[in-house]
N, C-alpha and C positions, 0 to 999 in steps of 0.2 A: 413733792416728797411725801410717800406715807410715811408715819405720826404710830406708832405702837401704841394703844390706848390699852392693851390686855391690864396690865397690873388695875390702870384706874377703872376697868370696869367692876372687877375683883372688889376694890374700894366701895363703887354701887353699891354692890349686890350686897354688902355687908352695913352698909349703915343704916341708920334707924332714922336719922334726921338729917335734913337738909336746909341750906337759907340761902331765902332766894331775895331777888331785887325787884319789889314793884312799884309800879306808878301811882301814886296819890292820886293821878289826875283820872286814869280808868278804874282802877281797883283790879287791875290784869299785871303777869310778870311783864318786868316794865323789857321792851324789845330795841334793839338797834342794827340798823341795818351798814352791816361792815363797807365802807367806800371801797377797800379792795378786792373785795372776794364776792361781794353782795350777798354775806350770809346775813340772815336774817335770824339774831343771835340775841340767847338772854344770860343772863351770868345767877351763877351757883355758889356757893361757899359750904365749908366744912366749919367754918368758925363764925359764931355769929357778929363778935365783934369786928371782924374782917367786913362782913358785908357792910356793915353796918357804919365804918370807916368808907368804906366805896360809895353807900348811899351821900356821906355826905361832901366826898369829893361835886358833886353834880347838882350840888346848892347853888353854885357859884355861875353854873347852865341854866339856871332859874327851871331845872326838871329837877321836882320836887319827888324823891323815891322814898320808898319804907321797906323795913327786910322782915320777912315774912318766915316764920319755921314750917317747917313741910314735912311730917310725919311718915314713914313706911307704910305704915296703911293706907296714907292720901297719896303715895307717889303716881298708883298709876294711873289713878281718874286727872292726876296734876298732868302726868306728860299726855293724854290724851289729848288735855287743854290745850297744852302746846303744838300740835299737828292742827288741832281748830284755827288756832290764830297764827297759822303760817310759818312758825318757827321750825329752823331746820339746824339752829347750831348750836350748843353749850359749852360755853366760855365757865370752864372750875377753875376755881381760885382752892390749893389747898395748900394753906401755910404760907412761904412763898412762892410757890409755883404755880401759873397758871396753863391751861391747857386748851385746844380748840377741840369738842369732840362733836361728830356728827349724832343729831338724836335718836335718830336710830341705831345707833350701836348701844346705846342705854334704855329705849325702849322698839317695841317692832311698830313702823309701820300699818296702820291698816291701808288696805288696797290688794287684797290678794283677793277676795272675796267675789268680785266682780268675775272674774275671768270661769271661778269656781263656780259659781250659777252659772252660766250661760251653758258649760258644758254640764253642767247634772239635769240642768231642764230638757237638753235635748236625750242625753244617756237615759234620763229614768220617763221616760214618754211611754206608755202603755200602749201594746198592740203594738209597736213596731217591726219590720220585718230588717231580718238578717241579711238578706241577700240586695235589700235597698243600696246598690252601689253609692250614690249621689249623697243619700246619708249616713255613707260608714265615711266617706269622706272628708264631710261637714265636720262628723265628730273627731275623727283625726286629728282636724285640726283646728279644733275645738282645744282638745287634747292636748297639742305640741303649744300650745298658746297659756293653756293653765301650768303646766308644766314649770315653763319656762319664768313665769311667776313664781310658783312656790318656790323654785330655787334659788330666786332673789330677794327671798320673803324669812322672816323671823317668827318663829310661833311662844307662845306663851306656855311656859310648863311648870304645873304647881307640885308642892311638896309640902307635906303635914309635919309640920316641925311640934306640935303640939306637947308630945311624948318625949324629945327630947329634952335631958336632962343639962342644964347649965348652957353657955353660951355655947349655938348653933356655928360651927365651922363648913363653910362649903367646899373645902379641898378633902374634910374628913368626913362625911354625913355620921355615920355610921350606923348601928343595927334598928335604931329607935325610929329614923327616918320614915315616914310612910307614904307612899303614891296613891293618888286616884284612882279609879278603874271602872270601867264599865262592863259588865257583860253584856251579850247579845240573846240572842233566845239558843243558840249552839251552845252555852256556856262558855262562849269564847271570851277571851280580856282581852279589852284594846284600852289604850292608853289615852287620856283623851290629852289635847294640841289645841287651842285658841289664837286667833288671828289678832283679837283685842281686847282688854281691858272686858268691853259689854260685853264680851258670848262668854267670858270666864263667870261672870257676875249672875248671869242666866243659869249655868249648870252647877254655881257652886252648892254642893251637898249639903255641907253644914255650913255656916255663917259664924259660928261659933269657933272655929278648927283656926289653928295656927297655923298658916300659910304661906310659905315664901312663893314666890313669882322670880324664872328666869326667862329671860328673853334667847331663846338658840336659835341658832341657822339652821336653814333645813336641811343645808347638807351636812350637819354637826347633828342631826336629829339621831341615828342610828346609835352610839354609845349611850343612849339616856333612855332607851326601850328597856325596861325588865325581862329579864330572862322569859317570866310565867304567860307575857303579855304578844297577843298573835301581830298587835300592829297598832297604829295609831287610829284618832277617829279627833279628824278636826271640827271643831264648833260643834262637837255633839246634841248642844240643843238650837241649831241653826241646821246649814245644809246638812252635816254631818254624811262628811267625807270618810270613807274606809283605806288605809292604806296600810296591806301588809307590810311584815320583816323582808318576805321575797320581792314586792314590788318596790319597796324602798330600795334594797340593793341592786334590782335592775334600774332604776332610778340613778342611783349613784354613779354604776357604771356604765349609764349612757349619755354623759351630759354631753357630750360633743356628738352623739351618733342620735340615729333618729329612735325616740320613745315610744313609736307606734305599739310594740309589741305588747305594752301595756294595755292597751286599750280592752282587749278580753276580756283579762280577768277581771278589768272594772265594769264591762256589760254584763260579766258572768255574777257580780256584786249587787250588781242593780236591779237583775232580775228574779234573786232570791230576795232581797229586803222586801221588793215588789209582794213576792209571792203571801210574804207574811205578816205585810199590814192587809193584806187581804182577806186574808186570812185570820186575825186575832185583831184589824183592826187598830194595830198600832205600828211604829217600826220598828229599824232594832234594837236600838237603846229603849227595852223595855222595863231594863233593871237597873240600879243603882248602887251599886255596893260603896260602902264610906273611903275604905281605906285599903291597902293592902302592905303587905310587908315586902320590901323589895330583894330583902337578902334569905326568905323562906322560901323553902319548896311548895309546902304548905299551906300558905297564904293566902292562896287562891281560893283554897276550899273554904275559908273562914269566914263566918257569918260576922260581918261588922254591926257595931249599933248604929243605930240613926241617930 
């Protein structure tokens, strides 16, 4: 039976602190592996006296636990941890209700990445000729292979809450709200998307900037593009993937039908960025702009600080 986890992920994405149960004996969230289901599961609390009554239910198992506070800023190098050490389930305790939620519906996933190289090493290959049947092929389905990944795949999408005034509402943002953005050397805005925790940490602009982190689906990607912005650009300081507004929605409305048709405009992508690290020596993400307004026409043009 699916389990509606919407309201409690709403909960996540809104707290500041979290407590967790760890092992005295690693110094890791203390793990157990469910005999029914064989999830391999660690437990969360919203109250620290809760956990902290649960550590010492497991005195008596002679597994000696401690409860741990886990700040917003630590959650997502914390849940990273948790994919290291093989956890895939989170049992919350909030109040009295407990819940089973799969990890990745509260954080994404890495493993989309793989699929992602394999097909831009052969797409962005110099010299290669067009009419190479054998390798439009390969890339094809190269192609229908990465594809089929990011659809089952969760990206990372930040927002500068810094300018917001009083406590941050995610069902309200409203005007104060700011996005990231890249330009290209077109002056075009793409929005940048992260597969993980590390490729956010590599392109974050400011370090200083008040930042929430959500995790969406990529096929929930399209309503959280800004109007001003041509498309996304995943791990812009990694592969750094281009994915227009037009190819997202041929994306969306091909999940059951074959994706080929894509493949163009992404040759037609790779031989212009091509053109102009060759060019100036660098790619496209040559510029960095801080912030952008997402409810300005405006905004685009506006010179942010560093």
């Amino acid at each position: 039976m699916t389990v509606d986890n919407s309201f409690t992920m709403k909960k996540f994405q809104s707290m500041e602190i979290i407590y967790v149960t760890f092992s005295q004996i690693t110094k890791l969230p203390y793990v157990e592996c469910d005999p029914e289901t064989f999830d391999d599961q660690v437990y969360m609390f919203t109250e620290e006296e809760a956990a902290k009554e649960f550590a010492k239910s497991y005195v008596e198992k002679n597994t000696p636990l401690l409860t741990v506070k886990v700040l917003r800023k630590q959650m997502p190098n914390f849940y990273m941890g948790l994919y290291a050490e093989g956890v895939n389930m989170v049992i919350f305790h909030e109040g009295g209700q407990t819940r089973r939620i799969e990890l990745e519906q509260i954080f994404p996933k890495p493993g989309v990445q793989l699929t992602v190289v394999y097909f831009l090493q052969e797409l962005r290959k110099p010299n290669q000729r067009r009419d190479d049947a054998e390798r439009m092929q390969h890339l094809r389905e190269l192609e229908e292979e990465m594809l089929v990944n990011l659809m089952r795949s969760k990206f990372i999408l930040a927002i500068d809450i810094s300018q917001v005034q009083g406590e941050f509402d995610p069902a309200n943002p409203g005007p104060d709200v700011r996005i990231p953005y890249i330009k290209n050397q077109n002056e075009d805005i793409f929005q940048p998307l992260f597969s993980d925790i590390g490729e956010f940490q590599k392109f974050r602009p400011d370090p200083q900037a008040k930042l929430r982190l959500a995790a969406i689906p990529f096929q929930h990607l399209l309503p959280y593009l800004m109007k001003q912005a041509k498309g996304f650009v995943i791990n812009p300081s990694g592969f750094n993937l281009l994915l227009t507004r037009e190819q997202l929605q041929r994306i969306m409305g091909a999940q059951a039908q074959s994706v080929r048709p894509n493949l163009e405009a992404m040759m037609a992508q790779a031989a212009a960025a091509q053109a102009q690290k060759n060019a100036q020596n660098n790619a496209v993400n040559d510029e960095v702009k801080e912030h952008v307004d997402e409810t300005e026409n405006t905004a685009a043009e506006t010179d942010n600080e560093e």
